[in-house]
VOPAGU-2260 file (C-alpha; in pm, 1 decimal, decimal comma):
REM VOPAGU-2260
SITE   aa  ch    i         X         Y         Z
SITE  UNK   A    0     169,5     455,3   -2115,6
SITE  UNK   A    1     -33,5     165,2   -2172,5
SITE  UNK   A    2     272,1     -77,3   -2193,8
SITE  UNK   A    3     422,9      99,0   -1854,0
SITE  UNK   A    4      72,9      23,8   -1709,6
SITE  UNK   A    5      84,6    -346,9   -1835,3
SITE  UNK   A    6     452,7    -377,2   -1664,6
SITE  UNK   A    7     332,7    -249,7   -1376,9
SITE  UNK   A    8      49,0    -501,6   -1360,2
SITE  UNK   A    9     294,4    -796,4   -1379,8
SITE  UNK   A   10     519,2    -670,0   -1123,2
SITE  UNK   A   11     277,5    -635,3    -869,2
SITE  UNK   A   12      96,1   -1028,2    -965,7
SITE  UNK   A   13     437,6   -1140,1    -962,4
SITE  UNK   A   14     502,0    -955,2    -649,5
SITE  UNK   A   15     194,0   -1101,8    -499,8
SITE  UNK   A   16     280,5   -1468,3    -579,0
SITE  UNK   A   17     583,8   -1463,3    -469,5
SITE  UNK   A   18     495,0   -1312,2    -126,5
SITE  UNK   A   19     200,5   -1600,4     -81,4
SITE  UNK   A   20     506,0   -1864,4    -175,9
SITE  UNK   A   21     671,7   -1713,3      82,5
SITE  UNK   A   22     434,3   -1676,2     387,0
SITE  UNK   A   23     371,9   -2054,3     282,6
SITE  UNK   A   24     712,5   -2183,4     310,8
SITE  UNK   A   25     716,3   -1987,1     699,4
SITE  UNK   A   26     393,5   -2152,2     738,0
SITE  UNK   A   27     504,8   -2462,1     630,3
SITE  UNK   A   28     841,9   -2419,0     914,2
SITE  UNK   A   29     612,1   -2336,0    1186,1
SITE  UNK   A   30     375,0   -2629,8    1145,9
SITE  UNK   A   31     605,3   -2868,4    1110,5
SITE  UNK   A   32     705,3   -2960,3    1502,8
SITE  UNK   A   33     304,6   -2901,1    1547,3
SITE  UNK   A   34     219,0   -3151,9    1278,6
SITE  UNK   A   35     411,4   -3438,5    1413,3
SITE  UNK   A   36     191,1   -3453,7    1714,2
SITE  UNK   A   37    -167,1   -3350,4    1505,1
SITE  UNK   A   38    -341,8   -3669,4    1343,6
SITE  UNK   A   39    -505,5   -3404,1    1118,1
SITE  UNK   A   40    -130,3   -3285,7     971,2
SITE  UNK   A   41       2,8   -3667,4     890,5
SITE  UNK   A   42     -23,2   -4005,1    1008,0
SITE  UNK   A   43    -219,9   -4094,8    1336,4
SITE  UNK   A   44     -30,6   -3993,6    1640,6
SITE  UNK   A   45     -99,4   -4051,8    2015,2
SITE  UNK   A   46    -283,1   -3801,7    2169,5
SITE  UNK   A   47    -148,9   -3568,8    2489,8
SITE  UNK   A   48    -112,9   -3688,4    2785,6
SITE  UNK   A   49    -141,4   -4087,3    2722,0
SITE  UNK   A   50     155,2   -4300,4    2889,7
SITE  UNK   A   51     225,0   -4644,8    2899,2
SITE  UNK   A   52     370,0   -4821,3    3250,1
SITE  UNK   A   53     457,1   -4412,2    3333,8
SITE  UNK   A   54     649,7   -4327,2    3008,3
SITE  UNK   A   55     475,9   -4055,4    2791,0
SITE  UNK   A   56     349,7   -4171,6    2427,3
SITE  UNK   A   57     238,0   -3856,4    2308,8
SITE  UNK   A   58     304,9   -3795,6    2015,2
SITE  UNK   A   59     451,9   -4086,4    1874,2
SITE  UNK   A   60     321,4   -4242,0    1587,1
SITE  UNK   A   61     198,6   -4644,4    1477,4
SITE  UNK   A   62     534,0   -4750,0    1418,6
SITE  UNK   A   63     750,1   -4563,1    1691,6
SITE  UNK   A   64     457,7   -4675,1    1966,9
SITE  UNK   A   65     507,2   -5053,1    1862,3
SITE  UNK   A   66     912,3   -5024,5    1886,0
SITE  UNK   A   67     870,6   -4889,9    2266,8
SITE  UNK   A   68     598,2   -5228,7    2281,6
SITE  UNK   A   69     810,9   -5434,5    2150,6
SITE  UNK   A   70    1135,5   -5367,4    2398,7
SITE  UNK   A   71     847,7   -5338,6    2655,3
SITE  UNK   A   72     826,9   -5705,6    2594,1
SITE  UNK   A   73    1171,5   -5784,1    2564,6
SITE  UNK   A   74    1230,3   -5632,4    2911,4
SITE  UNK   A   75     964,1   -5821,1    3086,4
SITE  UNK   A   76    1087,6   -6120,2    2942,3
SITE  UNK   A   77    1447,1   -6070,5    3119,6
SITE  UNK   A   78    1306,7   -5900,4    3422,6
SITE  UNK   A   79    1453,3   -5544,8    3355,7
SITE  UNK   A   80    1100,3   -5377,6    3248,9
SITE  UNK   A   81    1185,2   -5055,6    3545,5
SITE  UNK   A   82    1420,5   -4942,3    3256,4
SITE  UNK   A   83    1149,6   -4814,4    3063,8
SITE  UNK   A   84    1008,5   -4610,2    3394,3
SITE  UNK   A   85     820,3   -4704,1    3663,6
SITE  UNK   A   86     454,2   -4664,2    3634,6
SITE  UNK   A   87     253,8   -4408,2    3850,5
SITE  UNK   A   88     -29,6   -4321,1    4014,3
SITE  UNK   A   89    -277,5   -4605,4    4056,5
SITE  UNK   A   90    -113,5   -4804,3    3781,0
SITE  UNK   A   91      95,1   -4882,7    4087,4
SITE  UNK   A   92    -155,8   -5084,7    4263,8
SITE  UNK   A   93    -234,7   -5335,0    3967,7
SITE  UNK   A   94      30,2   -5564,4    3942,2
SITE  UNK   A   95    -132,0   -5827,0    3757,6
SITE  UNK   A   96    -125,3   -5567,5    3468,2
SITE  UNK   A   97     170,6   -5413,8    3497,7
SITE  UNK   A   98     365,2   -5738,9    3545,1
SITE  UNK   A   99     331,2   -6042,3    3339,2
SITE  UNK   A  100     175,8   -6341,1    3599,3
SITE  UNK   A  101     316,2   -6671,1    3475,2
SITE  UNK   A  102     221,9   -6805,3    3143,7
SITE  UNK   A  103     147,9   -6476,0    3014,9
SITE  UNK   A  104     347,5   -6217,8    2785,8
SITE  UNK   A  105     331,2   -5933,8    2637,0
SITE  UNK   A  106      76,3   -5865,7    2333,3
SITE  UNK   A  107     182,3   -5623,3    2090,9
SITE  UNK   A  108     -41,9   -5573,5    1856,1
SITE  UNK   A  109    -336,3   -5546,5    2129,8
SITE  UNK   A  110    -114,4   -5303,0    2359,9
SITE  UNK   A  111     -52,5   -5078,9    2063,7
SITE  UNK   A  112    -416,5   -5060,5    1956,9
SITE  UNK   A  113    -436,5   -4945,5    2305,2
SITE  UNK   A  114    -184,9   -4686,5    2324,3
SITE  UNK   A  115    -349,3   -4554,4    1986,9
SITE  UNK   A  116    -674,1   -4522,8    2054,3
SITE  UNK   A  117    -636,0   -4403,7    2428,6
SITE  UNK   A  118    -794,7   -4092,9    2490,9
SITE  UNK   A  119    -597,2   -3762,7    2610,6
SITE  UNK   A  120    -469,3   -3813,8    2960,6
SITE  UNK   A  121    -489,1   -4183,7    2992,2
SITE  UNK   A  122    -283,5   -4439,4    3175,6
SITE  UNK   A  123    -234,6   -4717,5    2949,0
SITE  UNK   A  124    -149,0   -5052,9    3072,6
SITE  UNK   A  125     -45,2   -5341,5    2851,4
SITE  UNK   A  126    -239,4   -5665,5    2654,2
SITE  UNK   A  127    -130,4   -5967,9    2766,5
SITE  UNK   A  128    -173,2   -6287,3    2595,9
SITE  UNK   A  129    -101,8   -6661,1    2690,9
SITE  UNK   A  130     186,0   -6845,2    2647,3
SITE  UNK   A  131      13,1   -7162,0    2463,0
SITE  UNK   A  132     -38,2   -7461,6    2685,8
SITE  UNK   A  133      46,1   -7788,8    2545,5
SITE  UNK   A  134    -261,3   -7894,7    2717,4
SITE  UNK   A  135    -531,0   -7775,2    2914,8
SITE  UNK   A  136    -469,4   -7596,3    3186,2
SITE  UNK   A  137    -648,8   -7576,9    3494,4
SITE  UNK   A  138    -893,3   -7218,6    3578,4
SITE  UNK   A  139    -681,6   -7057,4    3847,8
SITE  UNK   A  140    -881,1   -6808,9    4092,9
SITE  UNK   A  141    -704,0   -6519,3    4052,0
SITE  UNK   A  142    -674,0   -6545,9    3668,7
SITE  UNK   A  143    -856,5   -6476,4    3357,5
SITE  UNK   A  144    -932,8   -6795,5    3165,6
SITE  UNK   A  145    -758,5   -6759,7    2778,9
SITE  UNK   A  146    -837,7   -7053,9    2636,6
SITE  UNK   A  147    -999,0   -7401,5    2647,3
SITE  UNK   A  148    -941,2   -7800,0    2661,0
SITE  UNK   A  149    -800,9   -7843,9    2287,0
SITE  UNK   A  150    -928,2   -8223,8    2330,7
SITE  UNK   A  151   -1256,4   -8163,3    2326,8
SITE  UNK   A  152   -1195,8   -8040,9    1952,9
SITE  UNK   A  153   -1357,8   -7750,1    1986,1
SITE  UNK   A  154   -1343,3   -7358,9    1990,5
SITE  UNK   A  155   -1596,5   -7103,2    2176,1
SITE  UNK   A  156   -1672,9   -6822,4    2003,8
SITE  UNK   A  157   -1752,4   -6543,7    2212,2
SITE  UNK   A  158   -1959,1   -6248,0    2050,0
SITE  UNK   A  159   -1909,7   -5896,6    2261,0
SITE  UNK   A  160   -2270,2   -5685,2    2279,7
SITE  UNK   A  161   -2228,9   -5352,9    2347,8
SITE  UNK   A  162   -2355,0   -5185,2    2084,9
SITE  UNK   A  163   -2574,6   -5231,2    1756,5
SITE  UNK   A  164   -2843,9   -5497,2    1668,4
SITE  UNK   A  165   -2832,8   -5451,7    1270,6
SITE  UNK   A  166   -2617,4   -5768,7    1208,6
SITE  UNK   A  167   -2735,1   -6016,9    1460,3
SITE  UNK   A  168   -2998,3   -6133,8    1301,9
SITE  UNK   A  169   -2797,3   -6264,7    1023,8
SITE  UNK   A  170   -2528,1   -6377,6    1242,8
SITE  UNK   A  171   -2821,6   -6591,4    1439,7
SITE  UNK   A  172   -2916,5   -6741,0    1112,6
SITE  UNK   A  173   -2571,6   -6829,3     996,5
SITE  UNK   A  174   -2504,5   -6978,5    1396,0
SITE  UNK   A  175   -2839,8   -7191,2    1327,5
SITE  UNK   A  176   -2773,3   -7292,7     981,3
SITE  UNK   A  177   -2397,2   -7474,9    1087,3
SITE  UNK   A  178   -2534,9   -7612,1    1374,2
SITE  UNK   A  179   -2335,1   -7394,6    1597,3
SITE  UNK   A  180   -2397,9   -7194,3    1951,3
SITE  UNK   A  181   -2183,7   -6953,6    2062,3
SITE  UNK   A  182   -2130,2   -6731,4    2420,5
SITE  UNK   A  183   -2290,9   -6366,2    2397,9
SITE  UNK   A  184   -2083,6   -6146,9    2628,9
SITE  UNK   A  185   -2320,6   -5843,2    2685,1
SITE  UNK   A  186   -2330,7   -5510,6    2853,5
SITE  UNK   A  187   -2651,6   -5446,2    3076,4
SITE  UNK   A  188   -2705,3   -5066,6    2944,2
SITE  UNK   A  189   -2751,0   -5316,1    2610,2
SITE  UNK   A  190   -2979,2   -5571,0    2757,4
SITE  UNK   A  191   -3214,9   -5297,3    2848,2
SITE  UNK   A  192   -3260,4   -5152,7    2535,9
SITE  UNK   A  193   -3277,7   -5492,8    2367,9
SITE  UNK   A  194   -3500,8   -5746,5    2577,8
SITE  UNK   A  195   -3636,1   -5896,0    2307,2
SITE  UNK   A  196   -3294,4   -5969,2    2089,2
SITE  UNK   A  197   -3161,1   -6072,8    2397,0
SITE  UNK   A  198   -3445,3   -6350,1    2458,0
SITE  UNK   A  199   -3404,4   -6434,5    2085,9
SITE  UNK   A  200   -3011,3   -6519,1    2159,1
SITE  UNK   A  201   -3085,8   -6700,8    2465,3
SITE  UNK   A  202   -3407,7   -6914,6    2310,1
SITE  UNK   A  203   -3174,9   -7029,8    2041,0
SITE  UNK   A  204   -2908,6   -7232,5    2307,6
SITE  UNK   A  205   -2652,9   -6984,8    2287,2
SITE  UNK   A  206   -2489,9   -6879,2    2653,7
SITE  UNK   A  207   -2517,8   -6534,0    2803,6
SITE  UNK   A  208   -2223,4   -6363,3    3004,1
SITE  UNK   A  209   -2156,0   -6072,1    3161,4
SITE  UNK   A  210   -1990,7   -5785,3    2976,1
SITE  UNK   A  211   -2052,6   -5524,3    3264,0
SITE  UNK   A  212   -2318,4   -5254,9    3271,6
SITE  UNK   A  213   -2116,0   -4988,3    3154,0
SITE  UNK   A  214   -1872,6   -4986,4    2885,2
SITE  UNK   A  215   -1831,5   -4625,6    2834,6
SITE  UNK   A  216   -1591,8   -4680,1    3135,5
SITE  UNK   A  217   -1261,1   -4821,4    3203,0
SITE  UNK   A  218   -1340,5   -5145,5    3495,0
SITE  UNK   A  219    -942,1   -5096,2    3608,1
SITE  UNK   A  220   -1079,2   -4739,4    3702,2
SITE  UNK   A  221   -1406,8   -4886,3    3853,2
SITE  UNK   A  222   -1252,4   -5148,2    4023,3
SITE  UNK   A  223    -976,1   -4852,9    4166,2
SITE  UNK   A  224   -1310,5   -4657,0    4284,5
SITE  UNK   A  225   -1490,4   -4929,0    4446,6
SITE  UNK   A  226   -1718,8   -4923,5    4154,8
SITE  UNK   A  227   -1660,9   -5257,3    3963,6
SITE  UNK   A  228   -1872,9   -5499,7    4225,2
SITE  UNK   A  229   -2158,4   -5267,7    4154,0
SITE  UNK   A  230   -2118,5   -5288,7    3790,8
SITE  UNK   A  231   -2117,7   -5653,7    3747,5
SITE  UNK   A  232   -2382,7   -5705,2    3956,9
SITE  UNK   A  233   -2630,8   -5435,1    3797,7
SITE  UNK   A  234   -2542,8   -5611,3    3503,7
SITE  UNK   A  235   -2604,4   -5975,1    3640,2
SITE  UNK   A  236   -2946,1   -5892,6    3767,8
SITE  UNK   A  237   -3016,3   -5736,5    3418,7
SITE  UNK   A  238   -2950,0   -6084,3    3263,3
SITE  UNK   A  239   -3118,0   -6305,5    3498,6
SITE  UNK   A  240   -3470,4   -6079,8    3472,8
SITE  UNK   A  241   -3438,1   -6098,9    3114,1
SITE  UNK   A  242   -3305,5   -6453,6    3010,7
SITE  UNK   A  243   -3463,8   -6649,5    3363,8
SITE  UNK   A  244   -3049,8   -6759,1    3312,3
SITE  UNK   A  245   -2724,9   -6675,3    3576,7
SITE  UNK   A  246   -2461,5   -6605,2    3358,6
SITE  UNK   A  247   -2138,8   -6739,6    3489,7
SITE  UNK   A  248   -1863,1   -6586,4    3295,7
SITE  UNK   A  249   -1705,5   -6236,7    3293,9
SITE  UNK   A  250   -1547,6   -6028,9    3086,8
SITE  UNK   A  251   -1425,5   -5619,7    3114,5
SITE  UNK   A  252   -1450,7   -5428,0    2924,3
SITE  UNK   A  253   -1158,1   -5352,4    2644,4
SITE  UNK   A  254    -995,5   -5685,9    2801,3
SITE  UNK   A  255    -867,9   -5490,9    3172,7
SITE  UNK   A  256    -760,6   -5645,4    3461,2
SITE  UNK   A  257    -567,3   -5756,5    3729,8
SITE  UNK   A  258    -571,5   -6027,6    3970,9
SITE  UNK   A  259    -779,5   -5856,9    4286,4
SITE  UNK   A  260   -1010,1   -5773,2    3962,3
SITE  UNK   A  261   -1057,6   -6164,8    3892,7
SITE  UNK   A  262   -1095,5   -6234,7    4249,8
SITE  UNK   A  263   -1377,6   -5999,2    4266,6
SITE  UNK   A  264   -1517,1   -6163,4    3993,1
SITE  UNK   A  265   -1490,0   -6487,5    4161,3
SITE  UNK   A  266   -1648,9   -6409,0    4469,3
SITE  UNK   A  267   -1969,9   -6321,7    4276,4
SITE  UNK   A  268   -1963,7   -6626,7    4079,7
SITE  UNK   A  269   -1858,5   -6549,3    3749,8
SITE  UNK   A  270   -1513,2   -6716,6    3576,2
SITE  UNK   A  271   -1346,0   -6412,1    3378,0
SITE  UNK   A  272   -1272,8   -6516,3    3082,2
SITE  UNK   A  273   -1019,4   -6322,3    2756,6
SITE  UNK   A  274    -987,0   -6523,7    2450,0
SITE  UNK   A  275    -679,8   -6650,1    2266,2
SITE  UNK   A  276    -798,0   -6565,1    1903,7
SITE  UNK   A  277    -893,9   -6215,0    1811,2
SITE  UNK   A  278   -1017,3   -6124,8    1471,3
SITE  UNK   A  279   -1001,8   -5710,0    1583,1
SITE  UNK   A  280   -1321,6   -5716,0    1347,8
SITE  UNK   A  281   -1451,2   -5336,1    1534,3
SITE  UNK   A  282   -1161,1   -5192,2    1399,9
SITE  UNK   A  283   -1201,5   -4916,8    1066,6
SITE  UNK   A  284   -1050,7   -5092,8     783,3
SITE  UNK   A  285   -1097,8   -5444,6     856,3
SITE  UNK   A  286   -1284,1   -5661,8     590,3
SITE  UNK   A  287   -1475,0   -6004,8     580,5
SITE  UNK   A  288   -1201,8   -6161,6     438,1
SITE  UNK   A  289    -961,6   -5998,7     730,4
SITE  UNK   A  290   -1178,3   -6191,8     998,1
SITE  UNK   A  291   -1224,8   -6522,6     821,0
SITE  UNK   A  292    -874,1   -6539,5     769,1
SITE  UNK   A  293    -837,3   -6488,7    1173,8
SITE  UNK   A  294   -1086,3   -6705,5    1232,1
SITE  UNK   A  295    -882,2   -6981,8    1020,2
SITE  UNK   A  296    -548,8   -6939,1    1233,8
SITE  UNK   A  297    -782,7   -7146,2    1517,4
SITE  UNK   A  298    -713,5   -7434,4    1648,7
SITE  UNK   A  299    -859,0   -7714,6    1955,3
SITE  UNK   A  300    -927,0   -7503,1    2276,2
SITE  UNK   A  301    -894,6   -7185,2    2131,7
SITE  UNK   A  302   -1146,2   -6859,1    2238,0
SITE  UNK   A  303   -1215,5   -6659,2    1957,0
SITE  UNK   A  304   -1332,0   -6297,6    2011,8
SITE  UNK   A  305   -1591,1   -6162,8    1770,1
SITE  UNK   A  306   -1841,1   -5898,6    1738,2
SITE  UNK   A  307   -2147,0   -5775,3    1598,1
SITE  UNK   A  308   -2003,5   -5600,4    1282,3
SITE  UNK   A  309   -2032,3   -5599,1     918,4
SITE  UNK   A  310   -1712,4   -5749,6     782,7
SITE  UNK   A  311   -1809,5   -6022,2    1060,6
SITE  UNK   A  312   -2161,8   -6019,5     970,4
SITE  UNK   A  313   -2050,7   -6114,6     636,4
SITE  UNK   A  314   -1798,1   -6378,5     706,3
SITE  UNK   A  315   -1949,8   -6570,8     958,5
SITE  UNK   A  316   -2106,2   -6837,6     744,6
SITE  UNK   A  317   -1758,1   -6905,4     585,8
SITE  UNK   A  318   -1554,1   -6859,4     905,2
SITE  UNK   A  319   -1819,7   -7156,2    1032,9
SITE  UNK   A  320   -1758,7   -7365,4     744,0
SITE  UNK   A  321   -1349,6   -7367,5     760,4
SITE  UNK   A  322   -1404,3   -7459,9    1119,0
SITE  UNK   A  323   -1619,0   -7782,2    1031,9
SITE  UNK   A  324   -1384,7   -7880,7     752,9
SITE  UNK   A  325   -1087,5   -7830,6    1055,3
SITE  UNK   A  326   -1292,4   -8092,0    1311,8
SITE  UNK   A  327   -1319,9   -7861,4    1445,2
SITE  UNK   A  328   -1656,7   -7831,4    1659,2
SITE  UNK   A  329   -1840,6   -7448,1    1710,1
SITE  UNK   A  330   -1974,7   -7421,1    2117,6
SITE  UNK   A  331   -2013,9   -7217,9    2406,3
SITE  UNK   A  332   -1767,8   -7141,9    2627,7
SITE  UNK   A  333   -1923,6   -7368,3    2952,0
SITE  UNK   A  334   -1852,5   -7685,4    2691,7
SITE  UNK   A  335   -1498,7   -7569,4    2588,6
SITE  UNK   A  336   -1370,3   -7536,4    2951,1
SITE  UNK   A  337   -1304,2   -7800,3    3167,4
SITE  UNK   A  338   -1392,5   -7672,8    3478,9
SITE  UNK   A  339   -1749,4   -7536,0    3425,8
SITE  UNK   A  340   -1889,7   -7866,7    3218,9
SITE  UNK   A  341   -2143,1   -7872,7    2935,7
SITE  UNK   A  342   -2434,1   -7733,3    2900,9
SITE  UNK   A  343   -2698,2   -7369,1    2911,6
SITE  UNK   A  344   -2660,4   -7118,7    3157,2
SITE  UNK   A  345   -2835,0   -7256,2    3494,0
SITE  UNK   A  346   -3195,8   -7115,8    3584,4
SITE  UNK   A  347   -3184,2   -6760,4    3760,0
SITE  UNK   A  348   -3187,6   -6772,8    4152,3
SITE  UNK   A  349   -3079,7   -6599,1    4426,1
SITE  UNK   A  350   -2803,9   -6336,5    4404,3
SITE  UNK   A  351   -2495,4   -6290,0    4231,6
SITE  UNK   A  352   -2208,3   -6490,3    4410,8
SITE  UNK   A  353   -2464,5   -6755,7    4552,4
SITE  UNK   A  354   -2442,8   -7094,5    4386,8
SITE  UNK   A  355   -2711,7   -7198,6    4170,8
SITE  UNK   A  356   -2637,7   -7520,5    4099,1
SITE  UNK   A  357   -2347,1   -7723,5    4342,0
SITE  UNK   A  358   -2026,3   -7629,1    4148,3
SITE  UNK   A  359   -2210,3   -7473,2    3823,3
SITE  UNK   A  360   -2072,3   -7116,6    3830,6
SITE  UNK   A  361   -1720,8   -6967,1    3937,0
């Protein structure tokens, strides 16, 4: 009885085991189409919804979004992009984003960081990135300015503010220590909450520019709903109460825009300005010795993007020192390009798009 009772006992945990193996092999079946389009289930995909130039990217992951990138680039390059599908929507009316202007191409790495980190539902257009000058080239009105007169021997380094103050004080030090100055690109919603940093930056010689007020929003969508002149100027006025200083160079937010976008820009006075070197140092992952070694692929003219984050934090005094030992000399962007001359941001007066100085701001 007892050994019947015993047999039984096995049977049924046997049983039992073998029907959870079971229901987890079905499981397994019906997740699998589910979990190559969940980040959660494997590798990072792109979320719903999120299309590049028109053509869906949902779902794909790092590697299959940079193969689509990369014969993106190949097609603009022999004028047969429509093959990969003609954008929609509003991405219509930007061509200066949808269509490489000249002396431009396609960046990769940028546009896939863009496809996969867009939210759900958004219209991704690509990164573009200049086609290295042999020389300087001159600032064009209806195009953003990418890098800077390589015989000055110099690079700008431009630091992006929208967020944090933990690591700028450190980063100030190390800027003082080498001798250097460097262009502070900052949002207004961040120059409100942070007058007194912001006086601190500006006291010590660096430049101010305009980062927008709002970076929790796309400009090509501002700019689309009237809303981008608005922006920039909320932000200007921001800048000039705080620093007594009219910033005179732009930049949008996540590196958007088109042509009618720079125009814009233009007409208020400001020079929009990219970069030519970027050390991605906001992105999870990346370590001090990730952004020094960026920082020692520059070279005479070049516009190096930076921000205020640990990994940069830490290799800034470094990153300054491989620059001196290059020749290389650390400024501000209005002494790196050719067309805005030397020197601080001009004394605040008047309103945005209303010369300051004769021929100081763009």
């Amino acid at each position: 009885m007892e050994r019947e009772a015993r047999a039984s006992f096995r049977v049924i945990r046997i049983n039992r085991w073998s029907l959870a193996a079971v229901l987890l092999a079905i499981l397994g079946v019906l997740l699998y189409p589910l979990g190559r389009r969940l980040p959660l289930l494997g590798e990072p995909r792109v979320r719903p919804g999120v299309t590049l130039l028109g053509r869906s990217m949902a779902g794909l992951t790092e590697d299959e979004v940079r193969a689509v990138v990369q014969e993106l680039a190949r097609s603009l390059e022999t004028g047969s992009a429509s093959s990969l599908g003609p954008a929609s929507g509003p991405d219509r009316a930007a061509p200066a984003t949808a269509a490489p202007a000249p002396g431009f191409q396609v960046d990769v790495e940028a546009t896939v960081l863009r496809v996969m980190t867009a939210p759900r539902g958004e219209a991704v257009l690509p990164a573009w990135t200049p086609v290295r000058p042999a020389g300087a080239s001159r600032v064009q009105p209806d195009l953003p300015v990418h890098s800077g007169d390589p015989a000055r021997q110099a690079v700008a380094l431009v630091i992006n503010v929208a967020w944090g103050t933990e690591h700028l004080p450190e980063m100030l030090t190390a800027l003082k220590r080498a001798g250097a100055r460097a262009t502070f690109l900052v949002t207004g919603r961040w120059a409100e909450k942070n007058q007194n940093l912001l006086r601190t930056i500006a006291a010590g010689g660096h430049e101010i520019g305009n980062h927008g007020y709002d970076d929790r929003r796309s400009p090509l969508e501002m700019y689309r709903t009237g809303q981008l002149r608005a922006d920039i100027e909320r932000a200007d006025r921001i800048i000039r109460e705080i620093t007594g200083r009219a910033p005179r160079f732009y930049q949008p937010h996540r590196g958007e825009w088109n042509r009618e976008m720079v125009r814009l820009a233009r007409a208020l006075g400001y020079t929009t300005v990219m970069w030519s070197l970027d050390t991605r140092d906001w992105m999870p992952g990346v370590r001090s010795q990730d952004v020094l070694r960026e920082v020692g692929k520059a070279r005479a003219g070049d516009i190096i993007l930076l921000h205020p984050t640990d990994p940069t934090r830490r290799a800034l005094p470094a990153a300054l020192d491989a620059l001196r030992e290059k020749g290389l000399r650390t400024v501000t962007l209005a002494e790196i390009l050719p067309e805005t001359g030397p020197g601080a941001n001009p004394p605040a007066s008047g309103e945005p798009g209303e010369s300051v100085t004769a021929g100081s701001r763009r």
